[in-house]
ROPARO-523701 format. One record per residue: x, y, z of N, C-alpha, C, O in turn. Coordinates in steps of 0.001 Angstrom, whole numbers, plus 500000, padded with zeros to 6 digits. Atoms other than C-alpha are relative to their C-alpha. Layout:
N
XYZXYZXYZXYZ ...
END
This chain:
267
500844498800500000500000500000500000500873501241500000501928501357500623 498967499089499594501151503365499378499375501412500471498584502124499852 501126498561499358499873506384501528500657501044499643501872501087499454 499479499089500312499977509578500706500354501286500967499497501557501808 499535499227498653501568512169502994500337501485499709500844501863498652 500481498456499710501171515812503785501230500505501402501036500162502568 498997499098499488504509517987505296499788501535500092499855502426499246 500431498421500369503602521094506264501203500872501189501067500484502349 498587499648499336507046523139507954499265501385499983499105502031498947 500494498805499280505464526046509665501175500737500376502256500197500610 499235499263498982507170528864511122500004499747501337501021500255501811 500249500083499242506047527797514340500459498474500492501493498032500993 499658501459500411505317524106513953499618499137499091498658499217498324 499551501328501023506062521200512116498676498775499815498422498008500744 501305500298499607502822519645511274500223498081498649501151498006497844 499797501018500913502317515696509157498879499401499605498493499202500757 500922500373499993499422514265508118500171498565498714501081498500497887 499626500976500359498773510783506639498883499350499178498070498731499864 501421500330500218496006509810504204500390498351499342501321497884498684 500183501444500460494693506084503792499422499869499251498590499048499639 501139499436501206492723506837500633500079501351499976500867502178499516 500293498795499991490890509423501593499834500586501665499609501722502084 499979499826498936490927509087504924501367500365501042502539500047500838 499005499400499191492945510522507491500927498919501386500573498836502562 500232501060499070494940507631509113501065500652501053500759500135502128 499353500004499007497947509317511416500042501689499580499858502159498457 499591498616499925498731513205512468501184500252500775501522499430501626 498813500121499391501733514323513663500099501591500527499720502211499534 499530498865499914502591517963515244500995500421500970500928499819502041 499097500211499089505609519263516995500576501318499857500033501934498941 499313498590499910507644522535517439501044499963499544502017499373500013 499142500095501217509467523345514291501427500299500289502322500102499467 498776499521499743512327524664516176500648500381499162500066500583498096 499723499079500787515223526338514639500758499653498488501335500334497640 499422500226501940516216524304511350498321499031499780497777498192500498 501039500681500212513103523279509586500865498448499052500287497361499052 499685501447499993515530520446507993500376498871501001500984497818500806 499549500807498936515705519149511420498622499628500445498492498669501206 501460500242499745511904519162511741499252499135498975498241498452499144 500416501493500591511648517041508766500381498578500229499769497511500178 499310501506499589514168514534509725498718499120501519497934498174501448 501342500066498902511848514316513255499233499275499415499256498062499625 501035500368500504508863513995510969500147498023499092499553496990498781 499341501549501194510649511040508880499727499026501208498746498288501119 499380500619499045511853509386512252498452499311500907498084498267501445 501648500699499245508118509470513603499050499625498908497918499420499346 501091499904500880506175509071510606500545497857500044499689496975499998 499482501348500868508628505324509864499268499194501961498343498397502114 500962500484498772507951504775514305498402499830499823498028499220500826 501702499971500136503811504840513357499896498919499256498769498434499153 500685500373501090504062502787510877499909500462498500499183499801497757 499841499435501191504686504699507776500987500348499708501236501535499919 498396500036500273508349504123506567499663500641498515498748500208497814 500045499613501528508972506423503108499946499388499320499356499875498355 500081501304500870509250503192501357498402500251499256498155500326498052 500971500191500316505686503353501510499246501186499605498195501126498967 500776498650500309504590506732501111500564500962498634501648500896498055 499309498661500952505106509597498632499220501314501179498521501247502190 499860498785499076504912512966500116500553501472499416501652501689498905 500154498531500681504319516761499062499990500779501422499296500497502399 499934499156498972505322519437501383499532501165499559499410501364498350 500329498561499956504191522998501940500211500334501517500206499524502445 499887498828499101504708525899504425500867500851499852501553501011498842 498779499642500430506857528105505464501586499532499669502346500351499152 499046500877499922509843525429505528500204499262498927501349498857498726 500339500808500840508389523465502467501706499621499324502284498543499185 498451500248500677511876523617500943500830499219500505501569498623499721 499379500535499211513468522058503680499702498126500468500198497466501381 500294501400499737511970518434503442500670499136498755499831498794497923 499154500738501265514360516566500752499422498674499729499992498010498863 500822501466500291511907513258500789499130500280499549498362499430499097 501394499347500928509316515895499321499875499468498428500892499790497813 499827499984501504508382514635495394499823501455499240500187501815498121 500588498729501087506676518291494954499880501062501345499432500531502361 500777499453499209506089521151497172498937500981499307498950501564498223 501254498847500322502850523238497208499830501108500784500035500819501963 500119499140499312502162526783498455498761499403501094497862498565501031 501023499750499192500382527304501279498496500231500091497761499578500831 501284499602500688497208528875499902499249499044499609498207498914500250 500360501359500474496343525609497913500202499078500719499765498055500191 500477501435499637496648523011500239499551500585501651499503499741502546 500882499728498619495067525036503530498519499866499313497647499245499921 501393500063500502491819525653500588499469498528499696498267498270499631 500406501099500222492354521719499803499879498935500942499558497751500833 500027500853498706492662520775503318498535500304500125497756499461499681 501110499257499823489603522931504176499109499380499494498205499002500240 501335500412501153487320521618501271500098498637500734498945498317501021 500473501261499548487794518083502871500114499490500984500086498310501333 501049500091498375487068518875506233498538500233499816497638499432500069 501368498874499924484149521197505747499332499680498406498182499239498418 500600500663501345483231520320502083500703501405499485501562502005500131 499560499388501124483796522798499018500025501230499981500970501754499391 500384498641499966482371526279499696500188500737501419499854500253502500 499924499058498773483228529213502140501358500761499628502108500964498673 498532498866499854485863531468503581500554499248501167499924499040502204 498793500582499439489171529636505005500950501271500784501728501995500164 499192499115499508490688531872507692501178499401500691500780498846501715 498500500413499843494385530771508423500658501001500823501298501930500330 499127499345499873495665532129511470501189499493500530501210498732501497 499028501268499411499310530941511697501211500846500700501062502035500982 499741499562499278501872531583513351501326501380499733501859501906500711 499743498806500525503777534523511266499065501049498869499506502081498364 501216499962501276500846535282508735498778499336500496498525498554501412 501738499985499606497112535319508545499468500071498459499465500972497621 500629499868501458495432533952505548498613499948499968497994499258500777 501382500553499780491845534337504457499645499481497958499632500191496953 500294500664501175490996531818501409498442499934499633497721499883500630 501007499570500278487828532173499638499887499079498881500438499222497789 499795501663500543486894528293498457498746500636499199498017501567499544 501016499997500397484587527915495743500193498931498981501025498951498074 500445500671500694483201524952494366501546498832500407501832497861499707 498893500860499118486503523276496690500974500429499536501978499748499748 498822499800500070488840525200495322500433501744500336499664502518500905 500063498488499758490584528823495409499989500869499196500738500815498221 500637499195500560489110531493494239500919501526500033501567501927499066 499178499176499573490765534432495774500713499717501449500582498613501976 499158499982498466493069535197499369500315501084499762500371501640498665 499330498820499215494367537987501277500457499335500887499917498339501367 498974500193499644497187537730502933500475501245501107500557502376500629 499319498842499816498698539927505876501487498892500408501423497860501077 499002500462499877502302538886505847501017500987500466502107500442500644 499334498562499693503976542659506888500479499742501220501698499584501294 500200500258498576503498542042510697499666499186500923498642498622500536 500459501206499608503037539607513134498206500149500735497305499311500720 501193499749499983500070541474514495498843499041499678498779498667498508 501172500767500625496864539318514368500256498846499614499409498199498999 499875501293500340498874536216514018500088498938501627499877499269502794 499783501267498501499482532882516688501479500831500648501672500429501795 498826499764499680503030534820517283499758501166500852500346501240501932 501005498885499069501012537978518706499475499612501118499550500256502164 500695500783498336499261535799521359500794499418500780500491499290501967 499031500870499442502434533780522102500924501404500498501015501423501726 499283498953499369504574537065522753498794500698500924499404500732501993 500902499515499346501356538739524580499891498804501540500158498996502727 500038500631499083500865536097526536501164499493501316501197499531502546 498282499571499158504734535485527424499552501230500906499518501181502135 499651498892499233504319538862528377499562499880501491500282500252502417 500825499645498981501972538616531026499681498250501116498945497997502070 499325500591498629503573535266532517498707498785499793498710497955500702 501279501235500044500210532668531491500509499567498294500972500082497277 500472500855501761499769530024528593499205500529498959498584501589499034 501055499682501091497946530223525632498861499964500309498045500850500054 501609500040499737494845528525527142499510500663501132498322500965501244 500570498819499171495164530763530472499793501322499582498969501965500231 500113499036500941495354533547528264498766499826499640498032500745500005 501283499682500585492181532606526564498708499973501221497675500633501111 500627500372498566490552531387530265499775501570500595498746502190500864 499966498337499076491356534867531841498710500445498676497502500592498860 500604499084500845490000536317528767498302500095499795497664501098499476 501840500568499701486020534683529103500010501289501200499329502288500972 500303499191498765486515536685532774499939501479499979499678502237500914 498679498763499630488126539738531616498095501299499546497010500833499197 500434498910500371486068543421530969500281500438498529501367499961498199 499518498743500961486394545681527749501369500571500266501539501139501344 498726498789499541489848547394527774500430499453498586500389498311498127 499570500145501223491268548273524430501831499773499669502850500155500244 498304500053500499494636547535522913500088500236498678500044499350497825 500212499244501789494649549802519566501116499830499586500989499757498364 498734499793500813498518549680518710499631498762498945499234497639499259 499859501408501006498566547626515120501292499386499718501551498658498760 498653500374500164502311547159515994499670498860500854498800499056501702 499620500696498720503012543927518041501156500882500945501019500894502168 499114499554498727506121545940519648499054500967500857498939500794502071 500529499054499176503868549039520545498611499688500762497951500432501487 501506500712499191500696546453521657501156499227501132500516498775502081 499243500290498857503550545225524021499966500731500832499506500421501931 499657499358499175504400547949525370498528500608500479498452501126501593 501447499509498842500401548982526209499770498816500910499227498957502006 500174500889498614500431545685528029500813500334501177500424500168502333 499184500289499446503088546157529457499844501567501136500355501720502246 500276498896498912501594550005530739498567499114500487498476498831501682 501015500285498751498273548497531726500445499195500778499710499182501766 499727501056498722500182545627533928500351501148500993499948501152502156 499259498722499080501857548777535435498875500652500945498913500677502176 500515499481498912498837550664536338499141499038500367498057499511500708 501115501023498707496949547186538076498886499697499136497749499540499582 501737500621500456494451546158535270499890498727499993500665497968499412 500135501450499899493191543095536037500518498952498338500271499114497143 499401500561501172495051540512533942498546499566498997498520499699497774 500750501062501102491806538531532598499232502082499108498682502012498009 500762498984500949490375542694531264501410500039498523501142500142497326 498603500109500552494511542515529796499429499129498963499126499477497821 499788501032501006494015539216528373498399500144498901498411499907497693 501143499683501202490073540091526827500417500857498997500056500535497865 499586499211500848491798543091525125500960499454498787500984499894497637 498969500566500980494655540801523532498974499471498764498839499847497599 500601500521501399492214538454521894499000500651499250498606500253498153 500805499501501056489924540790520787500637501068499236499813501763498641 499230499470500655492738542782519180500571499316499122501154500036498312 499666501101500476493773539494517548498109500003498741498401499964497546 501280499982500319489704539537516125499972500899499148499659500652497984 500097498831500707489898542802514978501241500508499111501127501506498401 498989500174501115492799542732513017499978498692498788500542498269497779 500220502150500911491896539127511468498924500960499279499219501207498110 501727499679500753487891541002510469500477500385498613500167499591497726 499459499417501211489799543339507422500430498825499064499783498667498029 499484500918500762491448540681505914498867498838499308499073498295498222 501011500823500258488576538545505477498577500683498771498087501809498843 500480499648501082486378538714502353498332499864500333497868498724500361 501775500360499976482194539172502917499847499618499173500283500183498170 500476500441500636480603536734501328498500499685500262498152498712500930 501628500573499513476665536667501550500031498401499904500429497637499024 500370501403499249475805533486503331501135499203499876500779498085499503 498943500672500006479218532089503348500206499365501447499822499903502486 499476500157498738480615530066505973501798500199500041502776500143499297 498368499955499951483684530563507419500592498914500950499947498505501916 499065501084499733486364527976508355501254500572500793502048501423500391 498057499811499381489553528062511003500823498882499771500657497710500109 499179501121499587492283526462510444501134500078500561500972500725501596 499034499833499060495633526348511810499863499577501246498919498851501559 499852500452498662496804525974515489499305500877500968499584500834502167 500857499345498995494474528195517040498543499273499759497602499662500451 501330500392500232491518526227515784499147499146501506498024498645501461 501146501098499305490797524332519702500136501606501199499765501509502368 500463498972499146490942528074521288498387500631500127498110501526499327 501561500682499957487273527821521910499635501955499888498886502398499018 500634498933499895486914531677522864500794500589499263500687501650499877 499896499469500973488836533141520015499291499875498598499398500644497643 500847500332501138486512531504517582499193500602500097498774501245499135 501492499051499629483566533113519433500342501350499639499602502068498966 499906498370500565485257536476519009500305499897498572499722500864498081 499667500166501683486319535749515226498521500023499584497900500901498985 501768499622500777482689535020514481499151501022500807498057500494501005 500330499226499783481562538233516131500602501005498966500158502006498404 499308498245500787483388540693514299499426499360498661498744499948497822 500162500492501831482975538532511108497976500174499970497412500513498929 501219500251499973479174538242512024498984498524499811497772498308499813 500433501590500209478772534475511495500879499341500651502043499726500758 499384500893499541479772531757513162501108499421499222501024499369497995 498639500440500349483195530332512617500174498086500380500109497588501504 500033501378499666483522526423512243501414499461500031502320499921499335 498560500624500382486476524500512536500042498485501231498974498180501762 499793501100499507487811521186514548501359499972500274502147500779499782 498869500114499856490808519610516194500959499701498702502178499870498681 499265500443501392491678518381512417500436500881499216501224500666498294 499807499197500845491600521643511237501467500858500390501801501934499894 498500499185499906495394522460512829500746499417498807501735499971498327 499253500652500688496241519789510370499750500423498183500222499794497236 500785499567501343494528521604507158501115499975498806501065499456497691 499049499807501208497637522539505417500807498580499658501451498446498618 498571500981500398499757519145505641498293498684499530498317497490499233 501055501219500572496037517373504710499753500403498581499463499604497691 500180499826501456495736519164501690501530500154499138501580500562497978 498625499908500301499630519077501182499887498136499439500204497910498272 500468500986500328498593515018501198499171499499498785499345498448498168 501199499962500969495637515507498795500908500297498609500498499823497550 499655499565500875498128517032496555500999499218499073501561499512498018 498853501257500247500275513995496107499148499446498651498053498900498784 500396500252501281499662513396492161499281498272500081500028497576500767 500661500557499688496899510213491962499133499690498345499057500518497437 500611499943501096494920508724489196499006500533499820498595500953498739 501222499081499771492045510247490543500071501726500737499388502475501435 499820498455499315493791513473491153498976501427499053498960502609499398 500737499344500888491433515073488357498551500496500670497643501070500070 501389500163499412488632514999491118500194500670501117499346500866501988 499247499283498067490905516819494166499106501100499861498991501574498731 500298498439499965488977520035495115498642499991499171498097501095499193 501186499910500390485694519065493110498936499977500879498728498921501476 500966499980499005482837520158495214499178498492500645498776498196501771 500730501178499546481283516769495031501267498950499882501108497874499306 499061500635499470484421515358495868500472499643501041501004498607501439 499298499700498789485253516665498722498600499423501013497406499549500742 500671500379499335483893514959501800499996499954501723500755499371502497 499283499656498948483383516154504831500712499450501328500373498272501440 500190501574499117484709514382508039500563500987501224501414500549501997 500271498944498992484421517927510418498797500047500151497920500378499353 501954499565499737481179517939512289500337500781500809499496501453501406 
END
């Protein structure tokens, strides 16, 4: 048998995914640390431990690292295999918001494939790297960060710099604002920088994917500003290295990304 496999070399982390057909049989994720050819070797080392020695697989990478996996046959951008991950979680149609962890993409699927994207790639602002330095700052995790943040008040954090949204945390810790009003201000500054980027589409749904997809109360604020609910799943951190999988050339690759192709297996 030969499975097809999905490398996706994040700025952040190192993500693997493993399809048995069409199905999703192993995931892998880990912290890309600082050579992404050291995050493929990893990926090799655990993918052959599972059960899936290269022998048996072929394998298409994407991310930011994509270059860095030398067992890759092809790599694919980013864009195309988060919209072809997406389409076969969620099925074919919507808006794919990608926030990762240097960049923030919003893909705009149609009929399972991509249509258009926006991209902020300038700043880290509004990305997973914004919440991870914010949160550093103020001495809690990611998920106490989002925990405080259910508790917290209104209090704004307008800088669209990450250095100069530091340094307002870093004056409201000064004058005593309760951390969880601190930490409501982060993620809904994270919300409101994500809303622009994102394309209205009457009656569209929208999709998370990436590694913020099991932060339960950043989704709730994402689909506030956006005005619709925001869907996504634990599968959907794996979006890019599942449609990095999908992309692995196939006799029935003439059918990848066809609306009635794609099937969903996100409830």
């Amino acid at each position: 048998m030969t499975y097809r496999v999905g490398v996706d070399i994040g700025s952040t982390a190192a993500k693997a995914a493993v399809l048995d057909g069409d199905a999703v049989a192993f995931t892998l994720c880990e912290p890309t640390g600082y050579s992404g050819v050291e995050a493929a070797g990893r990926i090799e080392a655990a993918l052959e431990a599972a059960g899936f020695p290269l022998s048996a697989c072929r394998v298409v990478a994407t991310g930011y690292g994509r270059v860095s996996v030398p067992y890759a046959e092809k790599t694919v951008t980013e864009i195309t295999c988060h919209g072809r991950g997406a389409a076969h979680l969620f099925g074919g149609s919507g808006v794919v918001v990608d926030i990762g962890g240097q960049d923030t993409k919003a893909i705009v699927l149609e009929g399972g494939r991509v249509a258009k994207f926006n991209m902020n790639d300038k700043c880290s602002a509004g990305t997973g790297k914004f919440l991870e330095i914010m949160a550093n700052r103020m001495g809690v995790t990611l998920s106490e960060l989002e925990r405080l943040a259910r508790d917290g008040n209104p209090t704004q954090i307008s800088s669209m710099c990450t250095v100069f949204a530091e340094s307002e945390v870093i004056s409201l810790v000064g004058a005593g604002t309760p951390r969880e009003d601190i930490a409501w201000g982060v993620i809904e500054s994270v919300a409101a920088k994500v809303r622009p980027l994102v394309p209205q589409v009457q009656g569209a749904r929208y999709f998370l994917t990436g590694g913020l997809c099991e932060c339960g109360y950043l989704v709730e604020r994402l689909g506030a500003a956006l005005g619709a609910p925001v869907e996504t799943c634990p599968q959907a951190r794996f979006a890019g290295a599942i449609g990095a999988a999908l992309s692995v050339p196939t006799v029935a690759d003439a059918t990848i990304g066809r609306a009635d192709a794609a099937v969903p297996t996100c409830t």
